[in-house]
C-alpha positions in Angstrom: 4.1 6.1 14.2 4.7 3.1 16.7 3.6 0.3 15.2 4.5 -3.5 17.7 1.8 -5.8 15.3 2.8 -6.9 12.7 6.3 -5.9 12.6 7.5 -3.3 9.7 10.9 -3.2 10.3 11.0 -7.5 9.4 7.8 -6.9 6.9 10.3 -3.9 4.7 13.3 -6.0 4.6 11.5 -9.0 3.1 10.0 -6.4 0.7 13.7 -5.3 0.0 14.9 -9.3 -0.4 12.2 -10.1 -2.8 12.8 -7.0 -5.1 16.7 -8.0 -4.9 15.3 -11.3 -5.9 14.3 -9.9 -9.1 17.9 -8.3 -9.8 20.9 -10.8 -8.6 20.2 -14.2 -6.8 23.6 -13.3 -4.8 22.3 -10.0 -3.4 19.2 -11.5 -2.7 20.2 -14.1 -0.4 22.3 -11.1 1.5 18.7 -9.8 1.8 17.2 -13.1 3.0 19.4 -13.4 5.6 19.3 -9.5 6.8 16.0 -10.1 7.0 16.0 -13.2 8.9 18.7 -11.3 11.0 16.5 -8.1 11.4 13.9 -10.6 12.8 16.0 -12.5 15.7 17.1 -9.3 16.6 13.5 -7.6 17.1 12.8 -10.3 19.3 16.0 -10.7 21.2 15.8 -7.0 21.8 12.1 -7.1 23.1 11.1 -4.9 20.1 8.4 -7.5 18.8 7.1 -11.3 19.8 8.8 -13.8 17.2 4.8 -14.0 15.3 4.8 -9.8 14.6 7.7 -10.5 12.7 6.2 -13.8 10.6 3.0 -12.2 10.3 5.1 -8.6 9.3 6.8 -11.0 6.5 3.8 -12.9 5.6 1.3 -9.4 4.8 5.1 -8.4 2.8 4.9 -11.5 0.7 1.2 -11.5 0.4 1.6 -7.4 -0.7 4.0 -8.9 -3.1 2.4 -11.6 -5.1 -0.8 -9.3 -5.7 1.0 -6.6 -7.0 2.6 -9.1 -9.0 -0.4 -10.8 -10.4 -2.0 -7.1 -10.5 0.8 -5.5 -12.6 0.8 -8.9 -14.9 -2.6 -8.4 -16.1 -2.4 -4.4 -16.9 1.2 -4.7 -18.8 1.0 -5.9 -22.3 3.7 -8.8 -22.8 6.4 -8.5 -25.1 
């Protein structure tokens, strides 16, 4: 489907970043930046306004850290 607000294309690549984040600190700043890139050029292309891509990135991040905190207390520790 369509979707203008917020913004998956930005909200998947910061998904993709922080997962790299979690395997090589080099590959994940080539992710920060794609995504920051992926960003500019949804609005510089009229795809999104600038805030469907921060609030696309935000609902990623947020998506993130509860699946993180989630996960945390069902897996035993070692």
């Amino acid at each position: 489907g369509v979707s203008a607000m917020p913004s998956l294309h930005v909200a998947s690549a910061v998904l993709l970043a922080l997962a790299c984040g979690r395997l090589n600190r080099r590959l994940a700043t080539v992710m920060w930046a794609n995504a920051a890139l992926i960003w500019l050029g949804s609005v510089h292309l009229a795809w999104h306004y600038a805030i469907d891509g921060v609030l696309g990135g935000a609902i990623a991040l947020a998506a993130w850290k509860t699946a993180d905190v989630a996960l945390a207390e069902r897996l035993p520790t070692r």
